[in-house]
PASE-79774 format. One record per residue (C-alpha): residue number from 1; residue in three letters; x, y, z. Coordinates in steps of 0.25 Angstrom, whole numbers. Layout:
N
NUM|Ala|X|Y|Z
...
END
This chain:
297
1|Unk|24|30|135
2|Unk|8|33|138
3|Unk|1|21|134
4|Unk|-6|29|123
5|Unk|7|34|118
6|Unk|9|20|116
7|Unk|-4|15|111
8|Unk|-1|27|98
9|Unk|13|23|97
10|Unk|7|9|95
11|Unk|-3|12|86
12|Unk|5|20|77
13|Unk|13|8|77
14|Unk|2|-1|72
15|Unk|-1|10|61
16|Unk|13|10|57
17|Unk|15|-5|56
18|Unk|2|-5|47
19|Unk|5|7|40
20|Unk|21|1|35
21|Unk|16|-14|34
22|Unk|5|-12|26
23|Unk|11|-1|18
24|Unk|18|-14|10
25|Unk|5|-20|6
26|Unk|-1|-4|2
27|Unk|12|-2|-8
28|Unk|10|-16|-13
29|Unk|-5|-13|-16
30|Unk|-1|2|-21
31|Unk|8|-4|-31
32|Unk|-4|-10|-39
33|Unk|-8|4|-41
34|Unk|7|13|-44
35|Unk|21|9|-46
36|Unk|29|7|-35
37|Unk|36|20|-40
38|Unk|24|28|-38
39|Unk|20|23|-25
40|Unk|31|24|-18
41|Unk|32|39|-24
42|Unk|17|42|-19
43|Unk|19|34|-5
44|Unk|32|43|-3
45|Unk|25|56|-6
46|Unk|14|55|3
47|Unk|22|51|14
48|Unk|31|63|14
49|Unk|19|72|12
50|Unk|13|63|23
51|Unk|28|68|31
52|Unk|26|80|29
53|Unk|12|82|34
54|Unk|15|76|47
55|Unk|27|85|49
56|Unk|20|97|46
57|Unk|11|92|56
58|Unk|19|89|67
59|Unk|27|101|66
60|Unk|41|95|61
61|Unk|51|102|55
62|Unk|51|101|37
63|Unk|67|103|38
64|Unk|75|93|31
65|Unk|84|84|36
66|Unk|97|82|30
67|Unk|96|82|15
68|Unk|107|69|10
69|Unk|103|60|21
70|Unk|88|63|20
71|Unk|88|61|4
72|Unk|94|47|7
73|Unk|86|42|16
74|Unk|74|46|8
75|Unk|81|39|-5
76|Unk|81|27|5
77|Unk|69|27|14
78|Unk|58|34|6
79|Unk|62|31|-11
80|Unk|71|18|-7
81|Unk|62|12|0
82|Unk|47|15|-4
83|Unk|52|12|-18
84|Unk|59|-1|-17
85|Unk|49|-6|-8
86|Unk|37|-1|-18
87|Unk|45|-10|-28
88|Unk|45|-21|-22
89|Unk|32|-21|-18
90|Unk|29|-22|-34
91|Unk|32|-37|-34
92|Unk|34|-40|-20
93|Unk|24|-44|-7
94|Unk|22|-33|3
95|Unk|25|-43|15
96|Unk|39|-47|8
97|Unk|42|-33|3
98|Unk|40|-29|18
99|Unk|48|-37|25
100|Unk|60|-37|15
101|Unk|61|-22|16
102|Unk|60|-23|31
103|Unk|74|-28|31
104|Unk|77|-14|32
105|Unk|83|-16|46
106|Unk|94|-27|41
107|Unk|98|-20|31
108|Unk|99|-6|41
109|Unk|109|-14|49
110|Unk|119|-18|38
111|Unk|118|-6|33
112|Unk|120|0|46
113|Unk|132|-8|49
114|Unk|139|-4|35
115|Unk|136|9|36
116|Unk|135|15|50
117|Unk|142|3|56
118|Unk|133|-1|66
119|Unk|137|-12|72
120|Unk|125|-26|72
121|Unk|124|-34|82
122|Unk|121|-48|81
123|Unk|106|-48|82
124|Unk|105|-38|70
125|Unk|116|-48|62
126|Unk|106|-59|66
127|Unk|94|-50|62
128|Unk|99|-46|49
129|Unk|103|-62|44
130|Unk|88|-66|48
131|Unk|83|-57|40
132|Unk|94|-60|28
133|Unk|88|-73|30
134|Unk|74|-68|29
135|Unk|79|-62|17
136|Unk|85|-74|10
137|Unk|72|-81|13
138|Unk|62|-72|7
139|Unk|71|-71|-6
140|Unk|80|-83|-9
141|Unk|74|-95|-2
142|Unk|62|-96|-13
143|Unk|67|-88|-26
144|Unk|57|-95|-35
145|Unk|46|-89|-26
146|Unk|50|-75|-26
147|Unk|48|-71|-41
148|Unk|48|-60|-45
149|Unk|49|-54|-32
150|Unk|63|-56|-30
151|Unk|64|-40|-36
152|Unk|53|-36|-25
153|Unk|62|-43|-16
154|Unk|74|-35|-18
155|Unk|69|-21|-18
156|Unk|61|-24|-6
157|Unk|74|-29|1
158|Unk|80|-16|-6
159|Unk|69|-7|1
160|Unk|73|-13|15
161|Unk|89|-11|12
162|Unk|85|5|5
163|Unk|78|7|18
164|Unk|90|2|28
165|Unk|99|12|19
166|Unk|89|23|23
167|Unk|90|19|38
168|Unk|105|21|38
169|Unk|103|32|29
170|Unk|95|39|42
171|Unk|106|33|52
172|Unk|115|41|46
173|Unk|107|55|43
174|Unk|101|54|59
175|Unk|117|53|64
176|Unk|120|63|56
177|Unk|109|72|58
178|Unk|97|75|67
179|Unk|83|75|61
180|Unk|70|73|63
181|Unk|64|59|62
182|Unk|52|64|54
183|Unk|58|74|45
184|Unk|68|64|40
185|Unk|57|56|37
186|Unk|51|66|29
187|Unk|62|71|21
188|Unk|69|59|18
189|Unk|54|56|11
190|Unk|55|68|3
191|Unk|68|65|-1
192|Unk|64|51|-4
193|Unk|52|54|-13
194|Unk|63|64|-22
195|Unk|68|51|-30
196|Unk|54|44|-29
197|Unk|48|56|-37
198|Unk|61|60|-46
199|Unk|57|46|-51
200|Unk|43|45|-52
201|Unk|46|50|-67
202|Unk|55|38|-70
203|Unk|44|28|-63
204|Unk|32|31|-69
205|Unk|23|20|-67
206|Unk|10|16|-70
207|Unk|0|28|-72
208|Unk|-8|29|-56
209|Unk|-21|30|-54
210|Unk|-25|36|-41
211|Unk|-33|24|-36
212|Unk|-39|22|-22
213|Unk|-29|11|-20
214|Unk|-16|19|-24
215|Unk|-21|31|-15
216|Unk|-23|22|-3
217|Unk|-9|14|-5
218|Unk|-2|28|-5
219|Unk|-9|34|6
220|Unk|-6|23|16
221|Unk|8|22|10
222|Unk|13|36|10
223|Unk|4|44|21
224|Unk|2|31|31
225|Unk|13|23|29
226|Unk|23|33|23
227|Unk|19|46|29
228|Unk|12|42|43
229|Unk|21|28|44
230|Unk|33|37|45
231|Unk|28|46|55
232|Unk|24|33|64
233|Unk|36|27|62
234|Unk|45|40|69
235|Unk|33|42|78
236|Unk|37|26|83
237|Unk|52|28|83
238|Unk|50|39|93
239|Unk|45|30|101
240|Unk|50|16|100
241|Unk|65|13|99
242|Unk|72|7|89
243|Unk|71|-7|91
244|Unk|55|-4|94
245|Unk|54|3|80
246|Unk|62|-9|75
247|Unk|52|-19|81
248|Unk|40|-12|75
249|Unk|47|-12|60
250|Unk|44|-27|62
251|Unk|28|-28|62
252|Unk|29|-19|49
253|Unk|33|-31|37
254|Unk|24|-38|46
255|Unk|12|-31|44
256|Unk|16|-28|29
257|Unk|16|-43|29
258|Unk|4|-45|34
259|Unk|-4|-36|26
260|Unk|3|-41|13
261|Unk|-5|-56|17
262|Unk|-17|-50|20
263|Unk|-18|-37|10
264|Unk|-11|-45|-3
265|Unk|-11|-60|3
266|Unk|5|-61|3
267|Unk|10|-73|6
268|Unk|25|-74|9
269|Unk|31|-88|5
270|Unk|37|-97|17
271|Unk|50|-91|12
272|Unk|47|-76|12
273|Unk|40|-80|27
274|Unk|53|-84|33
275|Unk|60|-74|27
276|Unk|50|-63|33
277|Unk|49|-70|46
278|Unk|66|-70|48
279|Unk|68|-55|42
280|Unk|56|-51|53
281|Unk|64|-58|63
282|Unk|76|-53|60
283|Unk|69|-39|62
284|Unk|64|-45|75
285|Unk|77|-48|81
286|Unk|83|-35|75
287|Unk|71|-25|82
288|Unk|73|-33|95
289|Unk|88|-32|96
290|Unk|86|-16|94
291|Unk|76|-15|105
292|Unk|85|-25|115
293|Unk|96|-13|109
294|Unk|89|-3|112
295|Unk|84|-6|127
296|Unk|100|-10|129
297|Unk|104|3|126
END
């Protein structure tokens, strides 16, 4: 690859990491100003129409892809996802609700293993108890500490486990058909945002008031780290492998952690600090062992 190929593959890492990783800390602020109902509603909108636009300008195709499997994967991916992870946001720190949902890769193996009986081998067993670990210490070892963040806790686990399901979900559509990375993406949005909108009635919330703050909060997270994010992040994989693209998930909790202490002055207990710490090396050893894999091959 020219070095200037690499230099824009490197930045639009940078933007990615930054865009993903401090989105965390935006929702959290966004939910001061609109339920987490609304917001996750409005951030999905203008990522599909963010989608779209950058389809239309590059010239791809607006053809669906497989109806079933595509409406799935958006009721995982897109109203799954955004909305368990908007309410947990509620009552939970950005940094925790981060790094919580980024078990996503542990749970994808189990499930994996259920039901597309892929075989594990014994780094990714070792990978997935570390971060079970890391689990029991950010939510068992100091109970009196938690709160009323235990619920927080639990959906934000539920948004890691929603998201797994939607991996596997793509697993088997991609075995089963040939589609384009892109377009998947787009319609499996606009399958997604169908429930989010069918149940807007049934959510009202508070009354919104179109404040500077609430349009900055939706901007970056529907256009830049909905819309654009998404774009970057198949932009990487077709250049990076998989254990790459699996080694670069890592920096992205990180940074939403980061933020979180420097944006809202989070500070994780010594508990929730090892539990972070072992659930990040569990992704470690997990993104190393898929690029050794992958170079073996």
């Amino acid at each position: 690859m020219p070095a200037s190929s690499r230099l824009a593959s490197l930045a639009v890492l940078f933007l990615l990491w930054f865009f993903w990783g401090t989105n965390w800390v935006v929702t959290k602020i966004g939910l001061a100003e609109a339920s987490a109902f609304q917001l996750a509603l409005g951030r999905t909108l203008l990522a599909l129409i963010t989608l779209a636009a950058i389809m239309v300008a590059s010239g791809r195709s607006l053809r669906p892809t497989p109806l079933w499997p595509t409406f799935w994967l958006g009721l995982t991916q897109t109203a799954g996802f955004v909305l368990l992870t908007n309410l947990a946001l509620v009552a939970g720190g950005a940094g925790k609700v981060s790094v919580l949902c980024y078990t996503m890769p542990f749970w994808t193996l189990l499930l994996a293993r259920l039901w597309l009986h892929e075989r594990l081998a014994w780094p990714q067993w070792l990978g997935v108890l570390l971060a079970f670990a890391g689990l029991m210490l950010m939510l068992i070892l100091e109970p009196w500490a938690l709160g009323s963040s235990w619920l927080s806790d639990l959906l934000a686990i539920a948004g890691g486990l929603v998201w797994a399901l939607s991996v596997i979900v793509a697993k088997k559509l991609r075995l089963a058909h040939r589609v384009d990375t892109l377009g998947l993406t787009f319609w499996q949005m606009m399958w997604g945002t169908v429930p989010l909108v069918l149940l807007a009635p049934f959510f009202p919330g508070q009354p919104l008031t179109l404040s500077w703050t609430l349009v900055g909060v939706l901007l970056f997270s529907g256009v830049l780290a909905g819309g654009l994010g998404w774009w970057m992040w198949m932009t990487l994989l077709a250049r990076l492998s998989a254990g790459m693209a699996g080694l670069n998930i890592l920096a992205i909790p990180a940074v939403a952690v980061l933020m979180a202490w420097l944006w809202l002055g989070e500070h994780p207990s010594s508990s929730e600090a090892a539990g972070m710490g072992l659930i990040a090396l569990a992704l470690l050893l997990l993104s190393l062992y898929t690029v050794w894999r992958d170079r073996s091959c």
